[in-house]
N, C-alpha and C positions, 0 to 999 in steps of 0.2 A: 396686890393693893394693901395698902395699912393697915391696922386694926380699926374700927371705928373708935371713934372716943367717949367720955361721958354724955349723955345728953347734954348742952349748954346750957347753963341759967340764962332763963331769958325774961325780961320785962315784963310787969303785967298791960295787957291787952287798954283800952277803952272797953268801958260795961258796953258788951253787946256788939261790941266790933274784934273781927280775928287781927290777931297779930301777922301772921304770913297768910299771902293769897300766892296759891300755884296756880301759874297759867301756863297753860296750853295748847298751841294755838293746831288746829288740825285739819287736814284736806283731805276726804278718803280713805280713812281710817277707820273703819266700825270694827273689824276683827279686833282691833288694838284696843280700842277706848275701855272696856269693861277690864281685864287683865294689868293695864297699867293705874284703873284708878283703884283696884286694889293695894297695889303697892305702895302709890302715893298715901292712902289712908295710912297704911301699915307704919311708912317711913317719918310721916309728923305727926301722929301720933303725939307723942311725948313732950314736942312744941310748943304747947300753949293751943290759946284757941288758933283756928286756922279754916281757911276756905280753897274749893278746888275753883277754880275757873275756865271753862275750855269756851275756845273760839270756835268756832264750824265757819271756815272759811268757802264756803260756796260747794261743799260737798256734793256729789251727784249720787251716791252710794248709800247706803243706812246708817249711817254717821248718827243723822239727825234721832233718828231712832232709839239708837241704842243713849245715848246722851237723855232724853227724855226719860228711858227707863232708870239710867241711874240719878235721873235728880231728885227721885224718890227719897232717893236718902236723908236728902236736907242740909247736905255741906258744897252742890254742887250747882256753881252759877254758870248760866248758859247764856250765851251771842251769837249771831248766826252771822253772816254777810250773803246779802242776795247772790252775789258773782265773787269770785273768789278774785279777792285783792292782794294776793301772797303775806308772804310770812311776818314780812315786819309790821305791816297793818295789821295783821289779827294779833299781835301779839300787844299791838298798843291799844285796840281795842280791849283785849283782857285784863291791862294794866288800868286802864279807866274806870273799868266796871270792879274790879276787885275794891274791897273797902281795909284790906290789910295794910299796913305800914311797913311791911319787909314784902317784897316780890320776888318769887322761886321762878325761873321757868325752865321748860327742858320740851324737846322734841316731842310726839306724838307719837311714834312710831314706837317705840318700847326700847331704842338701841342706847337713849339715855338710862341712867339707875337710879331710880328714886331715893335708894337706899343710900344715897350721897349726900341727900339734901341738909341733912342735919350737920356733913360736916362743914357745907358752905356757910350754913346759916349760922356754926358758930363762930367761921371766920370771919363773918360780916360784923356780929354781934363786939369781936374783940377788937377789929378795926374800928368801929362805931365809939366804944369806950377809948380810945387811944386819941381819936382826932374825929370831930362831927363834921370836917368835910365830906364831898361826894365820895362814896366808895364803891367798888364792883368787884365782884366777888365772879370770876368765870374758871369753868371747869377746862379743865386740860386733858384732852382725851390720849394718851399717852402710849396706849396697846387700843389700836383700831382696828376691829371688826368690819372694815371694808372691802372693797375692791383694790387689789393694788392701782390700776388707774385710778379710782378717786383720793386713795392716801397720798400719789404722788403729785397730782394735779393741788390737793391742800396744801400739804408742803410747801411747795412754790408758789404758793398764793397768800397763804401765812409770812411768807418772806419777804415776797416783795412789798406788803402792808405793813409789816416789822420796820423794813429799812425808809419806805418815805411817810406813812407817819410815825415813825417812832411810840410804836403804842406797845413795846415789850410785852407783847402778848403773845405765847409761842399757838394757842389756840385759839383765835378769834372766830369760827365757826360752831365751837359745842355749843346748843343749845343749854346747858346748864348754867343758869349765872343767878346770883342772888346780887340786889340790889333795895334801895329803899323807891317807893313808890315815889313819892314826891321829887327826888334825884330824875327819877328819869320823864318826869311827866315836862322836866323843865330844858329837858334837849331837845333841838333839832327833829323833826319827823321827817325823813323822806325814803323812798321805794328802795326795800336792802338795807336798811339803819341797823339790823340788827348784827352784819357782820359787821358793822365799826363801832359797837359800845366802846370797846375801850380806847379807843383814838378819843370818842366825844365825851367821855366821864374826863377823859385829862383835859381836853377841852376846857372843861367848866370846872378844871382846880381841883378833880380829884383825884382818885390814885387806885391802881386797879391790881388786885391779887390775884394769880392762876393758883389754881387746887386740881390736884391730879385727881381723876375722877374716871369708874370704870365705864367702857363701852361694849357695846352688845351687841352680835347681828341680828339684821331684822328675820324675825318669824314668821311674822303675817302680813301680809299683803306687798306691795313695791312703791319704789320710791317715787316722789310725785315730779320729780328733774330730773337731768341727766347730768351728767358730769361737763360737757362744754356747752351747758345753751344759756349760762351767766356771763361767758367772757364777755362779751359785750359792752353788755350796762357793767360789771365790773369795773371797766377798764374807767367810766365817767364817771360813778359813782367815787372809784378813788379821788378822780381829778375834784370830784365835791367838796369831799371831806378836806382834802388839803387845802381846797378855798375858804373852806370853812376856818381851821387851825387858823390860816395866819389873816382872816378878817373878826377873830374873835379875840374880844377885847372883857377881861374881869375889874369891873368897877371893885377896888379897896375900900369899904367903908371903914370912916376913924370913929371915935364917940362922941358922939355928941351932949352938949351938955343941957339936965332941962328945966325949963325955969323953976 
């Protein structure tokens, strides 16, 4: 992996609002929750102000639990969902509830690195200064910590979403991706949106940068899917997204002049 870089200069905040909210969206994870929100602490740090966010999407396990014990701290917002509504809904619930203007998220599981986050955010931050278009900052998981069945089964699924939306994203599944709140509060929502942020950021006129980002195997606990029980809804969900691309149309506003 690179070296990190300097902390980025980053904006001052709103009095009393954080600049980055991390969200996390999680099912079944209580071994993980405490261990990862360490890091995340560790890793924005140096940020500016900032807030954790975690979703507890329908958890049946001590999720709930252990999340109570760490909000003690006072940087940590919590959302539950009665039933578990999977990944992309808790994560747009996270994005709701957070009150920051840059949005971090990464998996729950611990296989994401927190210790990443500052170099997305200050890719975000230099794309930001370049062009105030949409921007998405997603992580490139490059040396994968999986199973060879599921790195081959992503590969081929990265591909064929590569070649029919054309969204040159060689990693559309890391969980790592920084983005600005309002960018994504103004996309599309529907079930699995988060494996096509970047088809729907170019969607909506913006422009999306991969950052190779480290990956981890899991330590604790197991994974909440399995490698074939998305083909499915994969296969419509594409067929959405493309309906989408070519029924989406970007109003050009000119200047107008005023009295």
């Amino acid at each position: 992996m690179p070296e990190p870089p300097p902390p980025p200069t980053v904006p001052a905040a709103p009095a009393g609002l954080p600049l980055l909210s991390v969200v996390v969206p999680v099912r079944n994870e209580a071994p993980n929750i405490a261990p990862l929100i360490a890091e995340i602490r560790a890793a924005v740090a140096g940020l500016g102000p900032y807030e954790i966010v975690y979703v507890d999407d329908g958890s049946t396990d001590g999720t709930a639990a252990v999340l109570a014990e760490e909000a003690r701290h006072g940087d940590l917002v919590r959302r539950r969902h009665r039933v578990s509504c999977g990944q992309s809904a808790a994560i747009a619930t996270g994005v709701k509830a957070a009150r920051g203007h840059w949005i971090a998220t990464l998996d729950g599981d611990g296989q994401n690195d927190p210790a990443d986050i500052p170099r997305l955010f200050a890719a975000a931050l230099a794309e930001e200064a370049a062009d105030p278009a949409p921007v998405l900052i997603a992580g490139h998981r490059t040396t994968r910590k999986d199973t060879r069945t599921k790195r081959v089964v992503s590969r081929i699924a990265n591909a064929v979403r590569a070649r029919l939306l054309g969204d040159a994203t060689p990693d559309t599944g890391c969980g790592l991706k920084v983005f600005r709140r309002a960018d994504f509060l103004d996309l599309p929502r529907f079930d699995h949106m988060h494996r096509y942020l970047p088809a729907l950021f170019l969607r909506a006129g913006g422009r999306v940068r991969s950052v190779p980002v480290n990956h981890r195997p899991r330590l604790r606990g197991r994974s909440n899917y399995g490698v074939f029980d998305r083909l499915g809804v994969a296969l419509f969900d594409l067929i959405g997204v493309i309906w989408l691309q070519r029924r989406g149309r970007r109003p050009e506003l000119e200047p107008v002049e005023e009295p």
